[in-house]
PDBQT receptor file of N, H, CA, C and O in Angstrom, charges set to zero:
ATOM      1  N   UNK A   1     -15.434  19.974  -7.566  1.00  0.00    +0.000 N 
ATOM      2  CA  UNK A   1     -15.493  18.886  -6.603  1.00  0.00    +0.000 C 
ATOM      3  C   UNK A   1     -14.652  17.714  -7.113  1.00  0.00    +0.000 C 
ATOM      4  O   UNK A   1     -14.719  17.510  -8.325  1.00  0.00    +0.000 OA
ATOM      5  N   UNK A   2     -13.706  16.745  -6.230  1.00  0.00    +0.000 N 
ATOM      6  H   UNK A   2     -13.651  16.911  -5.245  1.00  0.00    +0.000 HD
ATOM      7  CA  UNK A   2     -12.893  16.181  -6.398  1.00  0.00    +0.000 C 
ATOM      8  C   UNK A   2     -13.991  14.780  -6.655  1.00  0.00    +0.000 C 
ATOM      9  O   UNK A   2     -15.015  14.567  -6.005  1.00  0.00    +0.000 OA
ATOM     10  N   UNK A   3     -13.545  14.086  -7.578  1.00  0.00    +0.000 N 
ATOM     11  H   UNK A   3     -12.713  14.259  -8.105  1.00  0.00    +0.000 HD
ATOM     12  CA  UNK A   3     -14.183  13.048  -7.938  1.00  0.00    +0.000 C 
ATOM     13  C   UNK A   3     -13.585  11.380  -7.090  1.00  0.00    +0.000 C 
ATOM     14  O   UNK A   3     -12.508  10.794  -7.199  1.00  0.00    +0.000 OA
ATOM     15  N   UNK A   4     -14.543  11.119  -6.464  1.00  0.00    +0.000 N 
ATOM     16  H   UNK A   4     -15.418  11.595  -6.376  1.00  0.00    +0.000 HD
ATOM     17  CA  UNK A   4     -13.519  10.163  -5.678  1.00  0.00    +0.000 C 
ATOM     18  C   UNK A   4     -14.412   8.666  -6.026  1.00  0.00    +0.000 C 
ATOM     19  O   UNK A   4     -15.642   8.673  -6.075  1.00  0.00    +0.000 OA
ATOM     20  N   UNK A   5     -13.662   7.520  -6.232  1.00  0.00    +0.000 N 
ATOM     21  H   UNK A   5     -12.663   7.515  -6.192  1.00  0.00    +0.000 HD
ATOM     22  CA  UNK A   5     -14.456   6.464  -6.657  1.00  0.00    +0.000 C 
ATOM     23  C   UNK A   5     -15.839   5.815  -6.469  1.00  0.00    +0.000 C 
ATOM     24  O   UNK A   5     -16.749   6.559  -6.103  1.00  0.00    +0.000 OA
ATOM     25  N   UNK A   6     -16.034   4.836  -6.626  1.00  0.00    +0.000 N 
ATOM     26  H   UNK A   6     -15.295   4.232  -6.924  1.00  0.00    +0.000 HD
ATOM     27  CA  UNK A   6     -17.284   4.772  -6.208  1.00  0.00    +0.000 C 
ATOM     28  C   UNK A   6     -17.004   3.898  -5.037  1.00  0.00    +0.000 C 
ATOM     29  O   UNK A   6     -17.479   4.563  -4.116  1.00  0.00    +0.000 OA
ATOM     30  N   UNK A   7     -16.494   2.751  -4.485  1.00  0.00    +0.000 N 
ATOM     31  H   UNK A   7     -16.107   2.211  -5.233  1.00  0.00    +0.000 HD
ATOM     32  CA  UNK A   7     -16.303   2.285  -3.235  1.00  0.00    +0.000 C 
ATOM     33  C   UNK A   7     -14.954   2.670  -2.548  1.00  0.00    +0.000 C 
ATOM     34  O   UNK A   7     -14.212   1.893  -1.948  1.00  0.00    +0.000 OA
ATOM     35  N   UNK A   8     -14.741   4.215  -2.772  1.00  0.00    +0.000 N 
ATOM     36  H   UNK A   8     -15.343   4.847  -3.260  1.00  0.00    +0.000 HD
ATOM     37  CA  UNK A   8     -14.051   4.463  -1.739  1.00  0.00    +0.000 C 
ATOM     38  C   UNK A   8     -14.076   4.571  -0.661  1.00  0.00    +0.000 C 
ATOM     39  O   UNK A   8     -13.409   5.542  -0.305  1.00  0.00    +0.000 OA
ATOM     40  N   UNK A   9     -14.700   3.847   0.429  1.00  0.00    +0.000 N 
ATOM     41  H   UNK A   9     -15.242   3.058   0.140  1.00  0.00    +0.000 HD
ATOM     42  CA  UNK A   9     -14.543   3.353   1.938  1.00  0.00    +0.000 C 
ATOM     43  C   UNK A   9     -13.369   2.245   2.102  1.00  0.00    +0.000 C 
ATOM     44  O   UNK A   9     -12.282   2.186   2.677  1.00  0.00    +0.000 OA
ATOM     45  N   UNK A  10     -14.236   1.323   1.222  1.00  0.00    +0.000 N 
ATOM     46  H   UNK A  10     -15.119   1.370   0.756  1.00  0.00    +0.000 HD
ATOM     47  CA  UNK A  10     -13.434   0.179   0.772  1.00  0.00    +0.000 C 
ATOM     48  C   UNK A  10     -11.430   0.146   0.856  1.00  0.00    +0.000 C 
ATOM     49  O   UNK A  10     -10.572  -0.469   1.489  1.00  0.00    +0.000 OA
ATOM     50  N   UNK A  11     -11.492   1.327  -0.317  1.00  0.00    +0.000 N 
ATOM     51  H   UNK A  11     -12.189   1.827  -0.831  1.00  0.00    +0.000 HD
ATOM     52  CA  UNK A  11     -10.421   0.899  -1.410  1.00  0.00    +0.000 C 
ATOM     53  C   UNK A  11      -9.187   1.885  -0.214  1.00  0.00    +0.000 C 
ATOM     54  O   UNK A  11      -7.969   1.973  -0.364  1.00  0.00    +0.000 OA
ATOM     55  N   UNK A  12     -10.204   2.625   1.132  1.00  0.00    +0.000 N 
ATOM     56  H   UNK A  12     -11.194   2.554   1.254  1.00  0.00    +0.000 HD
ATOM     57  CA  UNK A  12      -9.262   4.134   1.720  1.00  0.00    +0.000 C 
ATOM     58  C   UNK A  12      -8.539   2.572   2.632  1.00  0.00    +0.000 C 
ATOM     59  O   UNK A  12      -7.371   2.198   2.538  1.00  0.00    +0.000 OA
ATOM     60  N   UNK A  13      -9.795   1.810   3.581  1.00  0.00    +0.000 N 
ATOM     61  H   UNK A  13     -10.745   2.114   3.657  1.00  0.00    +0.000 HD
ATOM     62  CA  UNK A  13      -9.320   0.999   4.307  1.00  0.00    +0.000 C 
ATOM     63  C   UNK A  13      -8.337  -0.383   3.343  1.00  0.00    +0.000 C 
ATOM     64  O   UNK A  13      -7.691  -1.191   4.009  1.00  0.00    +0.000 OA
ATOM     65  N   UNK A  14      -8.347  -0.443   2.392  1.00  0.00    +0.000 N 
ATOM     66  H   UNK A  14      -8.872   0.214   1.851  1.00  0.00    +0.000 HD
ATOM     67  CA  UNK A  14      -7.274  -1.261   1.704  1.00  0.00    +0.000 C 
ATOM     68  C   UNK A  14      -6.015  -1.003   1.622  1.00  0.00    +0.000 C 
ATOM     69  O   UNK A  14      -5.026  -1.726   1.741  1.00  0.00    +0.000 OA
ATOM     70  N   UNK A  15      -6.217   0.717   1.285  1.00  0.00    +0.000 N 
ATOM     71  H   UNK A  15      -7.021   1.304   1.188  1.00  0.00    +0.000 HD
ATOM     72  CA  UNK A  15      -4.736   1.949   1.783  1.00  0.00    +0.000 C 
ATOM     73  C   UNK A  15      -4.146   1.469   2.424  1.00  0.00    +0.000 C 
ATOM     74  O   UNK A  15      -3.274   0.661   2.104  1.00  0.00    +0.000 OA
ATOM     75  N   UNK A  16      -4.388   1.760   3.366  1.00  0.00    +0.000 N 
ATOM     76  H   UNK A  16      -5.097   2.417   3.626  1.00  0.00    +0.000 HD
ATOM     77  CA  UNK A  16      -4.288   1.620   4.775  1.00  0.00    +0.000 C 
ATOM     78  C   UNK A  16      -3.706   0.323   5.406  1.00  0.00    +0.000 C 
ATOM     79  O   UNK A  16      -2.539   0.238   5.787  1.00  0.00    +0.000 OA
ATOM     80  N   UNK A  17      -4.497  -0.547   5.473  1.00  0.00    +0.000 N 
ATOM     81  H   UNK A  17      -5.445  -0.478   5.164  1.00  0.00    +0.000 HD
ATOM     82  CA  UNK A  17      -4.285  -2.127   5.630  1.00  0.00    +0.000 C 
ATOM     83  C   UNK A  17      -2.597  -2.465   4.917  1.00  0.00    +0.000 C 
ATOM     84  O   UNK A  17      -1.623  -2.992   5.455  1.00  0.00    +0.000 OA
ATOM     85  N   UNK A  18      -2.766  -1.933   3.565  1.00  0.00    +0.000 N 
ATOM     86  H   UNK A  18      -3.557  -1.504   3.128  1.00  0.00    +0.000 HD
ATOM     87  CA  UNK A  18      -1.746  -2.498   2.825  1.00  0.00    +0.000 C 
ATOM     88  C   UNK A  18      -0.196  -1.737   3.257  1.00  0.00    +0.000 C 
ATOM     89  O   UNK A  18       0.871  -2.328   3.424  1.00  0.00    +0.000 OA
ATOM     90  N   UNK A  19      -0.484  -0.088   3.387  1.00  0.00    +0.000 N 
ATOM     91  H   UNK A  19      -1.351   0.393   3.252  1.00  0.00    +0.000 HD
ATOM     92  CA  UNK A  19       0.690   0.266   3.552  1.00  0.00    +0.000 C 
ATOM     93  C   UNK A  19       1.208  -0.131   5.106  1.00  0.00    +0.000 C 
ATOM     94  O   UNK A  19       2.411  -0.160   5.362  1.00  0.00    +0.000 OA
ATOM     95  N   UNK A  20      -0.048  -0.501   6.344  1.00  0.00    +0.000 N 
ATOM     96  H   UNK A  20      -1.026  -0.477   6.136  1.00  0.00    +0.000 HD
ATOM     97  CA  UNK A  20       0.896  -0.948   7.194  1.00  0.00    +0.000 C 
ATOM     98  C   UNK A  20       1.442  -2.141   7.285  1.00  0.00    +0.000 C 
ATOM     99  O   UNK A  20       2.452  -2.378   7.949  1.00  0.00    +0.000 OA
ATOM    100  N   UNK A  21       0.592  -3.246   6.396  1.00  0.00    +0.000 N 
ATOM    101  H   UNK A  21      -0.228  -3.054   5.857  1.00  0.00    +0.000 HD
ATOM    102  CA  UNK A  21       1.449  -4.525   6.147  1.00  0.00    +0.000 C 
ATOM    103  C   UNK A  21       2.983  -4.017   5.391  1.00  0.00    +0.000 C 
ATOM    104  O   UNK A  21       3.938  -4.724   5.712  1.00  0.00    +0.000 OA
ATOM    105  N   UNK A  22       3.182  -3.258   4.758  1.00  0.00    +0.000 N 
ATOM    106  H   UNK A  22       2.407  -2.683   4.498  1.00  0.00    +0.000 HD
ATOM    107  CA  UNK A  22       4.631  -3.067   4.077  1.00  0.00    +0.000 C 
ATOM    108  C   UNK A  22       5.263  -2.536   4.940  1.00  0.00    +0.000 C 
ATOM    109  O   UNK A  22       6.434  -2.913   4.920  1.00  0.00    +0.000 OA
ATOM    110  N   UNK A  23       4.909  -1.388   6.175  1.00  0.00    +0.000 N 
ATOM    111  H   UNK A  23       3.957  -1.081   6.191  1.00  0.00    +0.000 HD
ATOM    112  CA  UNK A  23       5.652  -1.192   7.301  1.00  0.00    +0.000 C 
ATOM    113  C   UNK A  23       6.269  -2.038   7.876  1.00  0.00    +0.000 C 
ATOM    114  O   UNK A  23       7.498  -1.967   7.882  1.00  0.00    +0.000 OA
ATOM    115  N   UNK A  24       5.650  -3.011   8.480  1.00  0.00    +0.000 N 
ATOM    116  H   UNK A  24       4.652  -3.069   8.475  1.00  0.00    +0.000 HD
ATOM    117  CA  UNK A  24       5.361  -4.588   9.060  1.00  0.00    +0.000 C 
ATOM    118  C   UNK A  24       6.663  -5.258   8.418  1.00  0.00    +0.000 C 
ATOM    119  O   UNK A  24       7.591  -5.453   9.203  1.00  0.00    +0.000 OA
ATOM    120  N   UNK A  25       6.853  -5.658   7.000  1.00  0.00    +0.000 N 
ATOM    121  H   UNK A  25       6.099  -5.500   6.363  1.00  0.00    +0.000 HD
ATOM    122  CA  UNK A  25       7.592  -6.336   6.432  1.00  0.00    +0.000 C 
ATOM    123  C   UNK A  25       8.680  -5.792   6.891  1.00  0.00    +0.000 C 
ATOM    124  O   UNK A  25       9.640  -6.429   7.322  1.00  0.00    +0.000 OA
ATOM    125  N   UNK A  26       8.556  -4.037   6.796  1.00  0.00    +0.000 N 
ATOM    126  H   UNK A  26       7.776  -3.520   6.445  1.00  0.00    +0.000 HD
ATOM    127  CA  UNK A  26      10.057  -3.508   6.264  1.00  0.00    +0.000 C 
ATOM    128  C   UNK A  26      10.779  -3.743   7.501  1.00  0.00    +0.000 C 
ATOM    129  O   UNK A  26      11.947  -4.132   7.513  1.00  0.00    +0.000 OA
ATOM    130  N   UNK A  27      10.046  -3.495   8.613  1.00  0.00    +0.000 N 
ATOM    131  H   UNK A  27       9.098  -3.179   8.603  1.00  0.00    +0.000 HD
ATOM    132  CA  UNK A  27      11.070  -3.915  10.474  1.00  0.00    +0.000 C 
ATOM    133  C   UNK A  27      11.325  -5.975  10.242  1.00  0.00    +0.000 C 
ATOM    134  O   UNK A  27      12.391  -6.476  10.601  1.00  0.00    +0.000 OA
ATOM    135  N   UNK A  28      10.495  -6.622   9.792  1.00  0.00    +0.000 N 
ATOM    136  H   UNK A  28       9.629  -6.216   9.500  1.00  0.00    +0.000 HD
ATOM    137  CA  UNK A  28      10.458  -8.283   9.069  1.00  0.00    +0.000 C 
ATOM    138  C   UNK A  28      11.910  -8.009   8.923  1.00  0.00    +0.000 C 
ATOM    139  O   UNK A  28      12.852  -8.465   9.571  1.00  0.00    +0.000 OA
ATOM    140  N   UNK A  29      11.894  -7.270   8.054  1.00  0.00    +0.000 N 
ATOM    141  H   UNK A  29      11.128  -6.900   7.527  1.00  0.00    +0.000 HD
ATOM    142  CA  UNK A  29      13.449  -7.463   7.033  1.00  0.00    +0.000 C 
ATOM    143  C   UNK A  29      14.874  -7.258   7.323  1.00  0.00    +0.000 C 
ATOM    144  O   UNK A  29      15.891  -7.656   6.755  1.00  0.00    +0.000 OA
ATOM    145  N   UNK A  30      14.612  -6.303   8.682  1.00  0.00    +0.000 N 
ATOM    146  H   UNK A  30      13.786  -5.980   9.143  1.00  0.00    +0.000 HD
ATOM    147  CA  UNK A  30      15.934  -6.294   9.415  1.00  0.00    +0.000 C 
ATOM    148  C   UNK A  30      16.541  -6.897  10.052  1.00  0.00    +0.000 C 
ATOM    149  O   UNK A  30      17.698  -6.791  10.458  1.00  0.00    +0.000 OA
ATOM    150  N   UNK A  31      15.331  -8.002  10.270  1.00  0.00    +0.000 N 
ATOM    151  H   UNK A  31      14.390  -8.089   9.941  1.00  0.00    +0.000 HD
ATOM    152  CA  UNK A  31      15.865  -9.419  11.593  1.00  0.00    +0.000 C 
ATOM    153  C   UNK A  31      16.340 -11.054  10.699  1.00  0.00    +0.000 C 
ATOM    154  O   UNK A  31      16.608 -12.193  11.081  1.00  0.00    +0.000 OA
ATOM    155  N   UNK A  32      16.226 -10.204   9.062  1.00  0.00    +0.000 N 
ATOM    156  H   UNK A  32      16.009  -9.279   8.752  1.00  0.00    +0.000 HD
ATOM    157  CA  UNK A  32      15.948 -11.789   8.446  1.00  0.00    +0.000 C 
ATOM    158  C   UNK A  32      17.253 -11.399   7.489  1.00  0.00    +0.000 C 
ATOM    159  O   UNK A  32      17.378 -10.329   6.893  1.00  0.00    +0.000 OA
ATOM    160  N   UNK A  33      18.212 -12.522   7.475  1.00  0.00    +0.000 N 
ATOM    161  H   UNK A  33      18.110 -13.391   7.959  1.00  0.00    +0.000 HD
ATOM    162  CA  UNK A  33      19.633 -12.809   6.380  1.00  0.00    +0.000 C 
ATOM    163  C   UNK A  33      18.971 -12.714   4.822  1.00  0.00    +0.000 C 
ATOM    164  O   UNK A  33      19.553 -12.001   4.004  1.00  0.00    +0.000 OA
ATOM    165  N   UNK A  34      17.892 -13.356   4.473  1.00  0.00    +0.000 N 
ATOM    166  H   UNK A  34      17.419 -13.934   5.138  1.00  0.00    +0.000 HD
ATOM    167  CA  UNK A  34      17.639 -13.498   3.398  1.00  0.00    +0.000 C 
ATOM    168  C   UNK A  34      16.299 -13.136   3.243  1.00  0.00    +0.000 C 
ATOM    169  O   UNK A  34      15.339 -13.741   3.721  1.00  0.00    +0.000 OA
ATOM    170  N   UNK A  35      16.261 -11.895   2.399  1.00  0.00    +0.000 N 
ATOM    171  H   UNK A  35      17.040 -11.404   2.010  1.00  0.00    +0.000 HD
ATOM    172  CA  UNK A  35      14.818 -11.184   2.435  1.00  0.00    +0.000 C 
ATOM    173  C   UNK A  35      14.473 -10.839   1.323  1.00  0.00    +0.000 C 
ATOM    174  O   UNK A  35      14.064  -9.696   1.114  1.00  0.00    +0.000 OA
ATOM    175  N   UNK A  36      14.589 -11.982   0.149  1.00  0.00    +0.000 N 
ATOM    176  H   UNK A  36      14.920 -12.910   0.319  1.00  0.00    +0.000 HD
ATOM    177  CA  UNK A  36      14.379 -11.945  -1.031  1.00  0.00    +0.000 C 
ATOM    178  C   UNK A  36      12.875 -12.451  -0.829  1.00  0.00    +0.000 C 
ATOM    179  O   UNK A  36      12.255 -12.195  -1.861  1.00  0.00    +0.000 OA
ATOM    180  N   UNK A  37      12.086 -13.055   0.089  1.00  0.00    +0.000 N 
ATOM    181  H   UNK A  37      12.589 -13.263   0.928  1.00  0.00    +0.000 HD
ATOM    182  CA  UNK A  37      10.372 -13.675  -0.338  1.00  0.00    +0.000 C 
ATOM    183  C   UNK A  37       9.725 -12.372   0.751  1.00  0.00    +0.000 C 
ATOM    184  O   UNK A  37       8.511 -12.376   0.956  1.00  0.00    +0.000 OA
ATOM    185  N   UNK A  38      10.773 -11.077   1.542  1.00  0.00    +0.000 N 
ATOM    186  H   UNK A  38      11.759 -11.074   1.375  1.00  0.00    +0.000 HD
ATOM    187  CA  UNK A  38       9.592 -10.212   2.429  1.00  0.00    +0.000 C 
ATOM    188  C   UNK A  38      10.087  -9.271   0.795  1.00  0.00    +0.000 C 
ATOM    189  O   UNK A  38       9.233  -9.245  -0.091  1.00  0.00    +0.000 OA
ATOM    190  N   UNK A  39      11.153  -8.723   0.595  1.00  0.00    +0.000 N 
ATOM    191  H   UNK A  39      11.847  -8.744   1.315  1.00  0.00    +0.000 HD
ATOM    192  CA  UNK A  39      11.326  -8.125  -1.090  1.00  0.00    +0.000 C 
ATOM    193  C   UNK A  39      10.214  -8.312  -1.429  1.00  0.00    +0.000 C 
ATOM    194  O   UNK A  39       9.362  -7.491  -1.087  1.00  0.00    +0.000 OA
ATOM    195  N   UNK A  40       9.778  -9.679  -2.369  1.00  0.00    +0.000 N 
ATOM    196  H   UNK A  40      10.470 -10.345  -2.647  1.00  0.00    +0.000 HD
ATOM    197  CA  UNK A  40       8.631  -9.872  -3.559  1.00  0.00    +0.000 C 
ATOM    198  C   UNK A  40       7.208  -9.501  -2.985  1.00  0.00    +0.000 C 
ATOM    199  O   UNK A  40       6.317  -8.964  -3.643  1.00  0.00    +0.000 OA
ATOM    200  N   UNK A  41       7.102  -9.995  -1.206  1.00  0.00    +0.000 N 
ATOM    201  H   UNK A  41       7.826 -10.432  -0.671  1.00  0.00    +0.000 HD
ATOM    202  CA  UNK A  41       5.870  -9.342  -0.838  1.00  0.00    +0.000 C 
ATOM    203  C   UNK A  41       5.568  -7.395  -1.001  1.00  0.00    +0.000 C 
ATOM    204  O   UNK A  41       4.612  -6.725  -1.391  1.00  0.00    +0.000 OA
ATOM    205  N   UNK A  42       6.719  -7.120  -0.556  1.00  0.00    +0.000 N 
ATOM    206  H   UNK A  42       7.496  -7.664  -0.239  1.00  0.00    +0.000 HD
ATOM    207  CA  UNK A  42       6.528  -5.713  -0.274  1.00  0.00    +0.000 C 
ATOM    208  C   UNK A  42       6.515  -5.341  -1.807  1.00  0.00    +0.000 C 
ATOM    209  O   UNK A  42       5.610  -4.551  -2.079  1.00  0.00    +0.000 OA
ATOM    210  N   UNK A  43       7.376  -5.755  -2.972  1.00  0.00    +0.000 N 
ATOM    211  H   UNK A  43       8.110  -6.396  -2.751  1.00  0.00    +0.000 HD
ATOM    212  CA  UNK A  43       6.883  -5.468  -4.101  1.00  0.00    +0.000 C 
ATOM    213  C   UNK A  43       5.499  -5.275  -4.375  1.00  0.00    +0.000 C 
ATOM    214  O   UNK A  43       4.976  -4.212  -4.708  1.00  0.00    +0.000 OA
ATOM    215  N   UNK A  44       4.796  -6.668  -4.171  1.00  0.00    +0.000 N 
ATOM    216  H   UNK A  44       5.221  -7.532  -3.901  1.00  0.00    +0.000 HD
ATOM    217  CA  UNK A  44       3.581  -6.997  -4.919  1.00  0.00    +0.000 C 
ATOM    218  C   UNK A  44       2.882  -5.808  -3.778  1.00  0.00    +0.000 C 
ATOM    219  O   UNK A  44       2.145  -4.953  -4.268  1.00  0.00    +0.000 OA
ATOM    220  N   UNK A  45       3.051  -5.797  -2.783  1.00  0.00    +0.000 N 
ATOM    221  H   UNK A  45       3.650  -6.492  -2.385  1.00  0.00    +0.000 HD
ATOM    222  CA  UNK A  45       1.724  -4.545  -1.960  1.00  0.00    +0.000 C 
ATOM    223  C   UNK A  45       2.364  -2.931  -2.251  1.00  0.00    +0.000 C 
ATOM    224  O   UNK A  45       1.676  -1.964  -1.926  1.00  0.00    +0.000 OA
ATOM    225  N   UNK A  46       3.220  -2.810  -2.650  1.00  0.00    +0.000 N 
ATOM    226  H   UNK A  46       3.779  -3.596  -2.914  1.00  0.00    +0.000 HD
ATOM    227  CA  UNK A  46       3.364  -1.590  -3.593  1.00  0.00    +0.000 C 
ATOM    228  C   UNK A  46       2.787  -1.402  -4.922  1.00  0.00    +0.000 C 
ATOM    229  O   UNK A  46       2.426  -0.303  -5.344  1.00  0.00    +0.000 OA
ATOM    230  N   UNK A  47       2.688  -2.797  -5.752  1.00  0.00    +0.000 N 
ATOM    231  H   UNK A  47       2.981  -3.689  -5.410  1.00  0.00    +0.000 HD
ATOM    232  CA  UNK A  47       1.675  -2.601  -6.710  1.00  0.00    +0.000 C 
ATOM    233  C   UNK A  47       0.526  -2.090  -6.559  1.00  0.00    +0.000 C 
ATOM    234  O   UNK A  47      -0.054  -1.184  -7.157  1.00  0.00    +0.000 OA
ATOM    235  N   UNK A  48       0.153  -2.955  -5.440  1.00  0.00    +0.000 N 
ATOM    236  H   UNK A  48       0.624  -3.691  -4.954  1.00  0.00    +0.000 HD
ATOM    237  CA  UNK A  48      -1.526  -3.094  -5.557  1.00  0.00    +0.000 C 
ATOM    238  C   UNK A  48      -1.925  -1.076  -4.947  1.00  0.00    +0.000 C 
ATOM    239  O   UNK A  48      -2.827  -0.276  -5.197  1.00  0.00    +0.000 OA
ATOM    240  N   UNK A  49      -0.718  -1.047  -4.135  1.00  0.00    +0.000 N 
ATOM    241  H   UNK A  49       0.014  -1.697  -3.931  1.00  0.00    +0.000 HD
ATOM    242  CA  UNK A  49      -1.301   0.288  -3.493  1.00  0.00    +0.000 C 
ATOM    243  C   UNK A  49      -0.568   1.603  -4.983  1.00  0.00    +0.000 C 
ATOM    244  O   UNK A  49      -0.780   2.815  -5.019  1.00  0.00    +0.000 OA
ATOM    245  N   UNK A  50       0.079   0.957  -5.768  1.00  0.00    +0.000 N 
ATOM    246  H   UNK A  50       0.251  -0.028  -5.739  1.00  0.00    +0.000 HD
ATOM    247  CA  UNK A  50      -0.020   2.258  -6.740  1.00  0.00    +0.000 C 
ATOM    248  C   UNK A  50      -1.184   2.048  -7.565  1.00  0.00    +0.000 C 
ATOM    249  O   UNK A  50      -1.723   3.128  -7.808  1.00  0.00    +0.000 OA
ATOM    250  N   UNK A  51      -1.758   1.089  -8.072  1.00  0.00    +0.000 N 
ATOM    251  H   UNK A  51      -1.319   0.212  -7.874  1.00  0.00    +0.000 HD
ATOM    252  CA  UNK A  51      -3.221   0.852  -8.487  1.00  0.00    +0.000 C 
ATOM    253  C   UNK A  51      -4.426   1.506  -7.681  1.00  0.00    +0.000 C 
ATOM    254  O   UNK A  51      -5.288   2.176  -8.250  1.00  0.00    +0.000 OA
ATOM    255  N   UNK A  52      -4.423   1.348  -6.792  1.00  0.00    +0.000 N 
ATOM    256  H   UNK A  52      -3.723   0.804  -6.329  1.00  0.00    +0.000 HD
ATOM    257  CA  UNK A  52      -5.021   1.889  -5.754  1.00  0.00    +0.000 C 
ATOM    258  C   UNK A  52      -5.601   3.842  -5.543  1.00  0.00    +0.000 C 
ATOM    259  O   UNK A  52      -6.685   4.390  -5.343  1.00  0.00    +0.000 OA
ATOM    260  N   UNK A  53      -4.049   4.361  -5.749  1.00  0.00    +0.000 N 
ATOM    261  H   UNK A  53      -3.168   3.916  -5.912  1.00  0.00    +0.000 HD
ATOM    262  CA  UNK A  53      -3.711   5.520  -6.037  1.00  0.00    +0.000 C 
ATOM    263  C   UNK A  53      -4.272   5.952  -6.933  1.00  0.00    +0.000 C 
ATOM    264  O   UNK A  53      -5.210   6.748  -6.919  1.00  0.00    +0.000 OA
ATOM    265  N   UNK A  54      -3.554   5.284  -8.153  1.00  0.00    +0.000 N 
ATOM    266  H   UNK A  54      -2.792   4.637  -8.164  1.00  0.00    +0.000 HD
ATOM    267  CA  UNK A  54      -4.409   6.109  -9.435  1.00  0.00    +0.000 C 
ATOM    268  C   UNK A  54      -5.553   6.121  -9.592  1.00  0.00    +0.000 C 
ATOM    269  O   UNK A  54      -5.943   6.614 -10.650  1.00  0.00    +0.000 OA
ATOM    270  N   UNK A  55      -6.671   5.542  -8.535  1.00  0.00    +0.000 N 
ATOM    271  H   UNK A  55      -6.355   5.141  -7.675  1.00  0.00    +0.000 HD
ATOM    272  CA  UNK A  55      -8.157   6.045  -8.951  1.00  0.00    +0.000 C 
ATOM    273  C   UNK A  55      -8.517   7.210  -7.654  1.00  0.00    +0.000 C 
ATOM    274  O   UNK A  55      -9.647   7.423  -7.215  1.00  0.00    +0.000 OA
ATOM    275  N   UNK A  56      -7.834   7.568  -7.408  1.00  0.00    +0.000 N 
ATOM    276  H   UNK A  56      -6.916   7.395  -7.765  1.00  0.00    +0.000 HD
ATOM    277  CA  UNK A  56      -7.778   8.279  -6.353  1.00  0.00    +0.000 C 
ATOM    278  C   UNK A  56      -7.112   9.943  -7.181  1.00  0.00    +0.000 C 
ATOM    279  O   UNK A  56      -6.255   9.799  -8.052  1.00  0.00    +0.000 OA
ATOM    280  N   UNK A  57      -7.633  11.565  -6.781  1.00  0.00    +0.000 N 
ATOM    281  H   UNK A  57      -8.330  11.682  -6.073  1.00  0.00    +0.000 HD
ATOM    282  CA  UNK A  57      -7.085  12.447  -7.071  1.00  0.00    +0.000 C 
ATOM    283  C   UNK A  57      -5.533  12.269  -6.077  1.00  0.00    +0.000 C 
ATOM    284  O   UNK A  57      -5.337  11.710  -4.998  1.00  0.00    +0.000 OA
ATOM    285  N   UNK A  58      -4.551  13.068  -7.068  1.00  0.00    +0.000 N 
ATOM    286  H   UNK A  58      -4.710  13.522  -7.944  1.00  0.00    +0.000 HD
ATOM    287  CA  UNK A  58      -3.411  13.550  -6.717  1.00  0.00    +0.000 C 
ATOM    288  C   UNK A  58      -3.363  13.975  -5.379  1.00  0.00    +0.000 C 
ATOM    289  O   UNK A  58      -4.092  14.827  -4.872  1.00  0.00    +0.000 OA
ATOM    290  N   UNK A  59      -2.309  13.224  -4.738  1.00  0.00    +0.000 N 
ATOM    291  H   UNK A  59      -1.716  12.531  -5.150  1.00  0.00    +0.000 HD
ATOM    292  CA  UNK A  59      -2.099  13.848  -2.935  1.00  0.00    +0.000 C 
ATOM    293  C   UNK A  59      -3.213  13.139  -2.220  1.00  0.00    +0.000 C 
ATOM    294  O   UNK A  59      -3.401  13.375  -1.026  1.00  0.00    +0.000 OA
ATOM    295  N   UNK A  60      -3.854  12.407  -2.783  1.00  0.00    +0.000 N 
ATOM    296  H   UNK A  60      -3.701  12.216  -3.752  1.00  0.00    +0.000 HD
ATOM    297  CA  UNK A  60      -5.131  12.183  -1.529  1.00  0.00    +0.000 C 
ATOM    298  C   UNK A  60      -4.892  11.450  -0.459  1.00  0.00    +0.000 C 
ATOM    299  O   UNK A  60      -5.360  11.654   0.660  1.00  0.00    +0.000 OA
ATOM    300  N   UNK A  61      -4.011  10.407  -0.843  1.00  0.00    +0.000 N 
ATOM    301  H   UNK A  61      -3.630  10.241  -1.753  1.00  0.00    +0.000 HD
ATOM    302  CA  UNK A  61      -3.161   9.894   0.850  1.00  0.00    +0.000 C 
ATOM    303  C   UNK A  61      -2.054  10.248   1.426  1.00  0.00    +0.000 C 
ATOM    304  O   UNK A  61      -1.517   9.621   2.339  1.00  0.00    +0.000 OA
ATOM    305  N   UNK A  62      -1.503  11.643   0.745  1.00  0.00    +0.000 N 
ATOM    306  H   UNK A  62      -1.940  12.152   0.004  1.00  0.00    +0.000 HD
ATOM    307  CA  UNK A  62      -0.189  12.026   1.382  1.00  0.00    +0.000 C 
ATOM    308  C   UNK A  62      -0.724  12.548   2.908  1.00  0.00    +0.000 C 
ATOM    309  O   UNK A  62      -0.541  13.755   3.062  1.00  0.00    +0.000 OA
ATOM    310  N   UNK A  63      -1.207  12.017   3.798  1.00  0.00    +0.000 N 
ATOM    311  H   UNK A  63      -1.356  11.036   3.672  1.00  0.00    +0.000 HD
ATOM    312  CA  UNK A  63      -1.355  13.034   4.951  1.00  0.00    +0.000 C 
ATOM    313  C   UNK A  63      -1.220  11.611   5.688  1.00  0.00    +0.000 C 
ATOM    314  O   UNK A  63      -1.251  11.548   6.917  1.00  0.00    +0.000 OA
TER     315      UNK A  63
């Protein structure tokens, strides 16, 4: 049995939330000359969602 965190409801809807805010940015970024402050955002919510990941088994949000 796959071991999955302990507030993973939480952490699935944070997934979630976060990778469509970086969607969000990435269409942001096509309308904007200078997209060095949507860059540092979409950085920092790629952090948080590879943190995210690693308490999570392998593949568990690829779908």
């Amino acid at each position: 049995m796959v071991e999955l965190p302990e507030k993973f409801p939480e952490y699935s809807i944070m997934y979630r939330t976060i990778s469509n805010q970086i969607k969000s940015l990435q269409k942001q970024k096509e309308n904007v000359q200078d997209t060095t402050e949507i860059d540092s955002k979409i950085i920092k919510y790629q952090e948080e969602l590879n943190r995210i990941k690693k308490m999570f088994p392998d593949n568990f949000f690829e779908n």
